[in-house]
N, C-alpha and C positions, 0 to 999 in steps of 0.2 A: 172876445166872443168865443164863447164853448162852443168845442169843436164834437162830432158824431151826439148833434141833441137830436135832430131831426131823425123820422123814421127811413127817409131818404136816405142819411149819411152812413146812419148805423146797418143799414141793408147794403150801401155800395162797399162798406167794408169787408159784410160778411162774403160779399163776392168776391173782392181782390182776394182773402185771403183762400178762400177756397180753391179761386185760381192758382195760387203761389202752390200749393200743396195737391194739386193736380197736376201742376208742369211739373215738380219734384218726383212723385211716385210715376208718373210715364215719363220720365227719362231716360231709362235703359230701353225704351221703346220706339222711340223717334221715328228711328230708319223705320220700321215695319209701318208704323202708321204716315211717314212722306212716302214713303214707298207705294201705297194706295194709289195715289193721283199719277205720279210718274205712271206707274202702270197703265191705269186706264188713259194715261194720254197714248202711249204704244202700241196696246191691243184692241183701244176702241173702234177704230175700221173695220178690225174681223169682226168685231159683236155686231158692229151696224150691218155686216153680210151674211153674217148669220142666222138673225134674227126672223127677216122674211123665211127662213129655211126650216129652221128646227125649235121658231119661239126664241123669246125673250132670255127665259131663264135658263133653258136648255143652254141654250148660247152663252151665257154666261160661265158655265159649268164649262163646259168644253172650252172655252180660251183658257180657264183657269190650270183645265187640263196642259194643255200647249205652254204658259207660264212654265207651268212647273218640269214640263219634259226641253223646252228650249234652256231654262235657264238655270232652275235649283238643279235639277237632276246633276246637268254637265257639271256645273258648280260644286258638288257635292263629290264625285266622280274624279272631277280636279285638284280639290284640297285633299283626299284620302290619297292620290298619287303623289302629291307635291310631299305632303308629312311622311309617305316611305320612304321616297328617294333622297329626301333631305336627310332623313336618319342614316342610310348606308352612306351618300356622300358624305356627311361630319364622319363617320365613324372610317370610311379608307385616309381621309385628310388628315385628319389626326397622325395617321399613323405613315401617313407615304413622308416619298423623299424630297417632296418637293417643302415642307418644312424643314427636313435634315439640312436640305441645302440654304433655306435662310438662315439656319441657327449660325452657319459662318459668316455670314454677311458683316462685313466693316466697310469705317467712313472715315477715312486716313488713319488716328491711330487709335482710332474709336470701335470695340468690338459691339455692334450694335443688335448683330444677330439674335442672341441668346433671348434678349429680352424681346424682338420682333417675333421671334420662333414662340414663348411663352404666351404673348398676347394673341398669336392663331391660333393657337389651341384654344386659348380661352374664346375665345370668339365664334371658334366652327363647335366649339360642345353648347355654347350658348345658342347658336343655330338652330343646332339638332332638338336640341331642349326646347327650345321655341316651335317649333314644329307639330309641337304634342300640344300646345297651347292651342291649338285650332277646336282642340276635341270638348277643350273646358264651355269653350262657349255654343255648346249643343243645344241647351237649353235657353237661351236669351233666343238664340239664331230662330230656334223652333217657335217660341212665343211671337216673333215680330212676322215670321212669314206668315203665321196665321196672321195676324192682324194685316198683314199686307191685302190676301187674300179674302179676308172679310169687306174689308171696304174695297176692296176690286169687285167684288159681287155686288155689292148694293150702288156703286158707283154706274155699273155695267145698267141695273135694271133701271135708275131711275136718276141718271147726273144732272135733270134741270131742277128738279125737287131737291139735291144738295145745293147748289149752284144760287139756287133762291134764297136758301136758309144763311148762302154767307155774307151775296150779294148786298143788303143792304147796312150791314156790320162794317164793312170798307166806307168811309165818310166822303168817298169823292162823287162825282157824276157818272149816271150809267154811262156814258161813251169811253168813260176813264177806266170803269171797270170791268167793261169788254176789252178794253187793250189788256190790261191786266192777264186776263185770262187768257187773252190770244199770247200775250209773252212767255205765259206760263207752258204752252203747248208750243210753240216756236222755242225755246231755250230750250225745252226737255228733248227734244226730236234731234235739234242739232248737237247736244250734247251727246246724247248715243250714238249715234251716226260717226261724228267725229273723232270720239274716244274708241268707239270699237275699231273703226277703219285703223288709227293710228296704232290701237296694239298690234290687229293682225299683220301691218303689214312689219311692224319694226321685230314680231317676235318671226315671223319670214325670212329678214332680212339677218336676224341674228344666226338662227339656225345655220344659213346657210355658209355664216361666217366661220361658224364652228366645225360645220362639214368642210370645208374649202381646210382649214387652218390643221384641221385631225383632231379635233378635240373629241372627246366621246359626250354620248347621247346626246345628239345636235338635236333630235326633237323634243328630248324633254326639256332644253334647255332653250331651245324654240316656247314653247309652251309655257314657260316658266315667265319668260320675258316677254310674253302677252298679257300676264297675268299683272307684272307690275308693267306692262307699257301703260295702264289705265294712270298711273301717277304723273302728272307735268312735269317736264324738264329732265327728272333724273332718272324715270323708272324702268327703261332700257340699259341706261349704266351701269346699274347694281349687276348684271348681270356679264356685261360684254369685259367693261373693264378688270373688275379680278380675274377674269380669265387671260387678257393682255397681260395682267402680271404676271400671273403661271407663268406666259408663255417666257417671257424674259428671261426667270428664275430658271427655267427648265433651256435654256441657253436654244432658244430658239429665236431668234430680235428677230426676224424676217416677217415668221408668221403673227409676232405681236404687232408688229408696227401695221402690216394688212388688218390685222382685227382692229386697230387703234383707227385708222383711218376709214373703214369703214363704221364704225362708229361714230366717229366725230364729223364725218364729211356726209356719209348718206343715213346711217340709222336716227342721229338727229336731226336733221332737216325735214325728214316726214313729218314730223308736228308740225315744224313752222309750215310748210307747203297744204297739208292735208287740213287741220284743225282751223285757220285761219277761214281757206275755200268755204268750209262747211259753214260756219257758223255767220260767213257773209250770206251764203245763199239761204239759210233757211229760217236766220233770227237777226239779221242783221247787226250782229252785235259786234263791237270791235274786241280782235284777239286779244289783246291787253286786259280787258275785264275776264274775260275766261280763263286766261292765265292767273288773274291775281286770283278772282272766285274760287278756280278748284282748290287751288294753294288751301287757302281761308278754310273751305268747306271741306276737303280733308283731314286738315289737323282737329278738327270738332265732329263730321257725322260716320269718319270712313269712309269708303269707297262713294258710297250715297253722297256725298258732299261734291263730288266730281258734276253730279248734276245741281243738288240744292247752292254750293255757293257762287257757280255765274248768275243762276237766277235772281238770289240775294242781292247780288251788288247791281244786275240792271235793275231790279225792282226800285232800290234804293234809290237809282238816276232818275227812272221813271215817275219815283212817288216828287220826288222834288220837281220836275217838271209841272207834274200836277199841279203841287201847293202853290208853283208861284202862278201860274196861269188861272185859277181856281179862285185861288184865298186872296193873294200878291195884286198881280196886274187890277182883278176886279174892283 
């Protein structure tokens, strides 16, 4: 039997492939167009108090406003801080004693230094260098907020006329794909809530590690380690640990072992304590899946993956519940 004879077949072709070549060229676009819905799950309560006030579309315009003064602005404000400070730190690193003094480091009669002393250097110029990489991607960054922005406004004016047009694209039952939607707004709420609480209190907690211990700029490096507290598991360490190391090398063990322990005993335990609480009360979902999801959804959307991969994987439990109750049991 010949296959694409019907006008049928040769029409669903022209589709997939259209599709395949639509998800290709908005691929460097993702974030900005997931980024739409997160959004309007966040700022839709101000639009709905809005709205009675100053209109529909006014309304929309001004949260757009608030988006961008709450969150690009600081954002923007932050990574031009972090790419100076990162340059003058590689650049005193390089050159301080706290390398001098690794280049002597030996391990019985192993001089191990020289070559530990050559890979920091390589390492803190590669930093510095990385730093400037923030600037490369101005242009992607700038294309996706617009698109973030765009579907936030039309989300904002009219989300049951979107809502309609997906709604019956989804093959399950409406009761199935009102949960859907409700998980969608329950995962996105307890993901921010969660992730934010847990930077600020861990890049809190590090600061004041670094104040206690004498390290210098306790708040930029407060700051710093808020910025990767958004990462699961390690995104505090990158931070507290090489500085435990300094501390050694720099033949202070007292104030390393305090920063080490404060790390390992309280600056870690705020995820498991804080991110588990959150994501019971507001999505029910167990920490395990938001653990493994952000994992998943980081190494694929960046930052945005912190919230798209729990969603992913409860939707995934979710759609299988469905199909067996659905398609299965019936």
């Amino acid at each position: 039997m010949a296959i694409f004879e019907s006008k049928k077949e040769r029409a669903a072709l022209i589709i997939i492939l259209l599709a395949i070549g639509l998800a290709i060229a908005m691929a460097p676009y993702i974030t900005g167009l997931l980024g739409a819905p997160v959004l309007y799950v966040l700022f839709a309560p101000l639009h709905t108090w809005l709205t009675p006030r100053i209109g529909p579309r006014i309304g929309a315009g001004v949260v757009i406003l608030v988006v961008f003064l709450l969150i690009v602005l600081p954002g923007i404000w932050l990574v031009g801080m972090l790419v100076g400070q990162a340059q003058g730190a590689a650049a005193g690193l390089v050159n301080s004693a706290l390398l001098e003094r690794l280049s002597t480091l030996k391990v019985g009669q192993f001089e191990v230094g020289p070559q530990l002393a050559s890979m920091g250097k390589e390492v803190i110029t590669w930093m510095g260098g990385s730093a400037i990489g923030f600037i490369g991607t101005a242009t992607r960054f700038t294309l996706n907020l617009l698109f973030s922005f765009f579907g936030l406004y039309y989300l904002l004016l009219n989300p049951a006329r979107t809502w309609k047009a997906v709604g019956p694209i989804i093959p399950f039952s409406r009761e199935n794909v009102e949960v859907l939607r409700d998980r969608f707004r329950s995962v996105t709420n307890a993901t921010v809530v969660g992730t934010g609480l847990v930077a600020v209190v861990q890049g809190v907690l590090v600061g004041l590690g670094f104040l206690i211990t004498g390290l210098n700029d306790p708040v930029f490096w407060g700051l710093v380690t808020m910025v990767f507290g958004v990462l699961p598991l390690v995104g505090a360490g990158m931070v507290w640990a090489p500085a435990a190391i300094s501390l050694f090398i720099s033949n202070r063990p007292g104030a390393a072992i305090l920063l080490i322990v404060l790390g390992v005993v309280v600056v870690a335990n705020v995820e498991n304590v804080i991110r588990p609480y959150v994501f019971r009360r507001y999505s029910e979902i167990h920490p395990m899946i938001t653990l493994v999801g952000a994992v998943m959804g980081v190494s694929y959307l960046g930052l945005l993956g912190l919230l798209i991969g729990p969603l992913a994987l409860s939707y995934f439990f979710e759609l299988i519940r469905m199909y067996r109750e659905e398609y299965l049991e019936a």
